[in-house]
N, C-alpha and C positions, 0 to 999 in steps of 0.2 A: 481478660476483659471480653467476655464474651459481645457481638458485636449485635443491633438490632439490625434491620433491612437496609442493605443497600440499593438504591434509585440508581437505576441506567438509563439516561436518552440519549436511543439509537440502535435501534438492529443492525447493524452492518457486522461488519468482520470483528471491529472491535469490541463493541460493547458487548457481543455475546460470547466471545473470547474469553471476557473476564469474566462474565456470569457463570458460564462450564466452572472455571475455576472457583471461585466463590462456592457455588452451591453445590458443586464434590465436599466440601469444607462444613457444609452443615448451615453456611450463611444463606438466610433467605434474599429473596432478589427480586425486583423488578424492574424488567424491561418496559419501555414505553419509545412507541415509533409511531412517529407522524403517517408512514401510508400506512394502505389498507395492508398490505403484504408485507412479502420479503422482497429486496430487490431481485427482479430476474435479469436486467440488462445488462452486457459485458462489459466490466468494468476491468480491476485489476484481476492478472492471472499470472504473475510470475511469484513463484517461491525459490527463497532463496535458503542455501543449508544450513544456517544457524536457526531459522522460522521453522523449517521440516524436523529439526534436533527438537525442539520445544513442541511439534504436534506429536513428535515419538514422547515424549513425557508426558502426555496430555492422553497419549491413547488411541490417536488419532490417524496416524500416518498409513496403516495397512490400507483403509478404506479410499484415505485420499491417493497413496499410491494407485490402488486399483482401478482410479474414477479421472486418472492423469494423463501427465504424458511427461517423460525424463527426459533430461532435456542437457547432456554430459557436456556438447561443444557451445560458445559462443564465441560469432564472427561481427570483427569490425570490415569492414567492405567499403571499398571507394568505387562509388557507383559508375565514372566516367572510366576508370584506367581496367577496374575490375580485380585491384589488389584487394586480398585477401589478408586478415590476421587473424587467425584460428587460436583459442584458447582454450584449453582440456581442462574443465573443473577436475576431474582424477586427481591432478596435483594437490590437491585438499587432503585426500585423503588422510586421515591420522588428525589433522585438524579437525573435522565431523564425521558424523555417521553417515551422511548424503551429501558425499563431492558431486552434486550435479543441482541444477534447477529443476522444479517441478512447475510444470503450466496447468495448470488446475485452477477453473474458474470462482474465483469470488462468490458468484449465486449459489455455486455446487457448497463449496464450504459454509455460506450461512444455513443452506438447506439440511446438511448434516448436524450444524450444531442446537438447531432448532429441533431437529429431530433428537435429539441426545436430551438437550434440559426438558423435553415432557416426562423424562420419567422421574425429574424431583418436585413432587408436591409444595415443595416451600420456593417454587420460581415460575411469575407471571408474566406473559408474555402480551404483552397490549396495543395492540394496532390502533388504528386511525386515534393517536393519542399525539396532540401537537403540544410540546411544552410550552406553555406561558409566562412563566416565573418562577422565583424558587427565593425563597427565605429561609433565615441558620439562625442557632444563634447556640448557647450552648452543648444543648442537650441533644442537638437534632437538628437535619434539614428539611424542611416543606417544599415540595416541588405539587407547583401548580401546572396544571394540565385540562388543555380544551378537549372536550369527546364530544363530537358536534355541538348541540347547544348548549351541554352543560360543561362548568369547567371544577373539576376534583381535584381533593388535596391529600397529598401522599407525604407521609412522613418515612425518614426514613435516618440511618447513622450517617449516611454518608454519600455522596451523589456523582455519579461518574459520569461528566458531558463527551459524548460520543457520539456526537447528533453534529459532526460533517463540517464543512467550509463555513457554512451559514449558522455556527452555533447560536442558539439562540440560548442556552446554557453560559457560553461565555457571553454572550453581549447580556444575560441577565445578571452573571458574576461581575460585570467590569472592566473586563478583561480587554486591552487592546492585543486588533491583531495586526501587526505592523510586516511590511513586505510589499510588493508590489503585483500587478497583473502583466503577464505578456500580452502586448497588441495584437500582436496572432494568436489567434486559436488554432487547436490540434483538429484530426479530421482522423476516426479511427473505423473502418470498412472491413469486412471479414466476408471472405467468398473460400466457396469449397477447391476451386481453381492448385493443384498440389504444385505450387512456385519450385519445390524441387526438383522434380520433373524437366521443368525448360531452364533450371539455374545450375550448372553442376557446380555440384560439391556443397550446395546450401544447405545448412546445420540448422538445427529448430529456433534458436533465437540470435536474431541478425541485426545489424546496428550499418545503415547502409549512407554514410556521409557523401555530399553532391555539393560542388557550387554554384547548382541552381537549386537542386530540392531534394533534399536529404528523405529518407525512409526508415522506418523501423518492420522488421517482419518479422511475425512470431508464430510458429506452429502450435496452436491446441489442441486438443482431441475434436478432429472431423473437421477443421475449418484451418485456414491461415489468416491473422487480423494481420491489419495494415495498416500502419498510422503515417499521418501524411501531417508537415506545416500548412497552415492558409496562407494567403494572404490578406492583412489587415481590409482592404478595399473590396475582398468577396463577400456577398452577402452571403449565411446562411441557406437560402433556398440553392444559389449559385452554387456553393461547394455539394451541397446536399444530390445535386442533380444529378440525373442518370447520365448527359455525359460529358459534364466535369469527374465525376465517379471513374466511369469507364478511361477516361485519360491520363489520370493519374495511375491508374491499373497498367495503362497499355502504357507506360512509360517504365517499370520495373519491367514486364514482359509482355511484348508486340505477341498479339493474337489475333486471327483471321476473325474470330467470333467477338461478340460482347462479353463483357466480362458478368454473370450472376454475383449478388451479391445476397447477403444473409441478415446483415447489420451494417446500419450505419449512426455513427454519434458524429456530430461537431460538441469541445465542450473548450470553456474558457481555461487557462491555466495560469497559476499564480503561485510564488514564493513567497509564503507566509508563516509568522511563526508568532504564537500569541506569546503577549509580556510576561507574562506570568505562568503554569500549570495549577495553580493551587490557591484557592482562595476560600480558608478555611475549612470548610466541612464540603466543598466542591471543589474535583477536579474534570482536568482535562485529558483526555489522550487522541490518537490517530489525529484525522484531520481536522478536529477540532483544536487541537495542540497547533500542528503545524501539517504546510501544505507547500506541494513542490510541484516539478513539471513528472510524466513518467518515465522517464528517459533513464533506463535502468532498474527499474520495479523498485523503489525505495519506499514507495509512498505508503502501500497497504503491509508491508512488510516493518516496517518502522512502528507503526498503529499497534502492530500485534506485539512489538517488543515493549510497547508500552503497558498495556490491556494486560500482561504477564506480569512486568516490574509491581504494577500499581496492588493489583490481585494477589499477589502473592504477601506484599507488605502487609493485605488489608486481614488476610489467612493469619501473619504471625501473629495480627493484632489479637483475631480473636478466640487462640489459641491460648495467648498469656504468653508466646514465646520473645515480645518487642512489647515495649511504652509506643504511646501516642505519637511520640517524636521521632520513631523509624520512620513516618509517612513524610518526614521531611527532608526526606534525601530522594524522596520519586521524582520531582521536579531539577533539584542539582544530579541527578543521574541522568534526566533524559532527553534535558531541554537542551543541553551541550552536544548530547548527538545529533541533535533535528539539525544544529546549526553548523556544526563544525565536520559533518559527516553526508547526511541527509540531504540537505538544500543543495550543499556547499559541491557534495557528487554532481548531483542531477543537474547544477547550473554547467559544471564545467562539460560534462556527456553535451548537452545541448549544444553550447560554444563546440565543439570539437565536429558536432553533426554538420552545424552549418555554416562551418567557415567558406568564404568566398573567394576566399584571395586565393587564388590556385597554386600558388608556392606554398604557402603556408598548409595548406590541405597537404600536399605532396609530403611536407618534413612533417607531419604529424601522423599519415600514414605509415612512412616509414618507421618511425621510431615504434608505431603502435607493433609492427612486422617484426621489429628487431626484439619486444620484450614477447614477444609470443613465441620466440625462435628458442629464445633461452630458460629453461625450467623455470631458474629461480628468480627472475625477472618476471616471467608471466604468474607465478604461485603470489606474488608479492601483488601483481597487478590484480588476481583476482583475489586474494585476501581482503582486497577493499572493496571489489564491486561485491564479492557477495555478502558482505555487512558482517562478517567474523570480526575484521578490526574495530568495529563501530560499535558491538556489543562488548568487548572484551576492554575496550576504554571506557561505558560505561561501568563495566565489572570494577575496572581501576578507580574510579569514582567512588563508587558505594564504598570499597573498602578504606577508601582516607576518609571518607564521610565517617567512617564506625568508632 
């Protein structure tokens, strides 16, 4: 069953994720993104090695290794005592081909794979394209679309919503998205400032729990981001400011000077997971699917396992090697990860960041010390943070699905 045009909205990580795949396949494609661009702002930058396994199948990995930064240790850190619990992705090893993290920016990867799909003629790439609506019905999906004052109709086999928190793809499928918002927003700042330097022993990606104000520090190529909790009662302009900026900095490391910075975002964070992935001849993946806090890199990372799962199904279809009804095990394979893996991680990393009670911080530090101490204690602890279990449950899925 050879397949006609699949409709993408959203340029981000996912939708052009699945387009690469799709249109290696001989399947024509079209992209459609609301801005003028691509995103350049820093967004997510953690890979994890089961996502780096899948860009080595893909083709990908030499360029993004080279454009990186590997990233072997991850430390839990109690900001007041200065306990440390050091984890060696190495223990992976035999489980993937990249026992470590890779921090490679989000914009750098859209940039490459933008640059990749110009060389197939049968895939368009559409900016200042806002989707408006979309209608199915047997034969085919119509995805309506505003391009300044005119709005165009694209037909296509099949429609993939990849178009973010705000799908207007699911809210034009129906689709609740059910979860809630944190009253705090995150606050994420990145200065050239090398935190190694005045930290010793500080490893590139650091998980730093306080029971006043917890911190995440992440080394990427040329800069260290910093993400900080708000508080509910700050405004915007107030955390934004040079020196509430500067204080929050000079609370990880007291410096004589002001601290430069490079970037700064405040953005809302929510745990959400739409009702459905699939409503007929339209689906969902990444954060139009489901949306988490980033406490752990799950978020952009999860997106890509979908944008894979869904692409590759949509490959056998129009190959002749699956019926119509293999597409209905993309939803019971992936919507059980978002929930029981995904969300269900990143809620409990956050709980762990910001517990207040100082005893209770202490026994959770500990314990966190005691499985990093022991091989098979810490391989088992990071078998889950880095999404091996998460995909290999899905894997268990699909196969009772067959």
């Amino acid at each position: 069953m050879a397949l006609g045009k699949i409709l993408v909205a959203g340029a981000g990580p996912v939708g052009l994720t699945a387009a690469l795949v799709l249109a290696r396949a001989g399947i024509p494609v079209a992209i459609f993104e609301r801005a003028t661009e691509l995103a350049e702002d820093l967004r997510a930058s953690t890979w994890h090695p089961p996502t780096l396994d899948m860009m080595g199948e893909l083709g990908l990995i030499d360029e993004m290794l080279a454009d990186g930064l590997i990233a072997r240790y991850t430390q839990h850190r109690d900001r007041q005592t200065g306990s440390i619990a050091q984890f060696d992705m190495e223990l992976l090893r035999g489980e993937t081909d990249h026992p470590y993290r890779l921090q490679y920016e989000q914009f750098k990867y859209t940039r490459l794979l933008a640059q990749k799909l110009r060389a197939f003629p049968h895939v368009s790439l559409i900016f200042n394209a806002t989707v408006v609506g979309a209608e199915q019905d047997a034969s085919g999906v119509q995805l309506k679309v505003s391009l300044g004052k005119e709005v165009e109709s694209h037909t296509g086999s099949y429609l993939l919503g990849a178009d973010g928190t705000r799908s207007t793809v699911r809210d034009t499928a129906g689709i609740a998205f059910d979860g809630f918002t944190y009253p705090e927003r995150f606050y994420s700042v990145s200065t050239r400032f090398d935190f190694s330097s005045a930290l010793a022993g500080l490893c590139d990606v650091n998980y730093v729990a306080d029971v006043n104000e917890w911190c995440v520090l992440l080394r990427v190529p040329g800069t260290w981001r910093c993400l900080f909790p708000t508080r509910a009662e700050e405004s915007d302009e107030a955390v934004l400011s040079d020196e509430a900026t500067d204080a929050r900095l000079q609370g990880v490391v007291p410096r004589q000077e002001r601290y430069q910075t490079v970037h700064r975002t405040i953005y809302r964070v929510h745990q959400r997971i739409a009702a459905r992935y699939r409503a007929g001849r339209i689906f969902l993946a990444g954060d139009a699917a489901h949306v988490n806090n980033p406490l752990g890199g799950m978020g952009m990372n999860g997106g890509l396992h979908d944008a894979l799962s869904l692409a590759r199904k949509l490959v056998a279809l129009h190959r002749g090697e699956a019926e119509e009804r293999l597409l209905e095990r993309y939803e019971r394979e992936r919507r059980p990860i978002a929930i029981d893996f995904i969300n269900a991680s990143t809620a409990r990393n956050k709980k762990l960041l910001e517990e207040r009670d100082p005893e209770a911080r202490r026994r959770a530090q500990e314990e966190l010390c005691r499985m990093a101490a022991d091989p098979v204690t810490a391989k088992q602890f990071l078998m889950q943070s880095s999404m091996i279990e998460a995909l290999r449950a899905a894997e268990r899925i699909e196969r009772e699905a067959a």
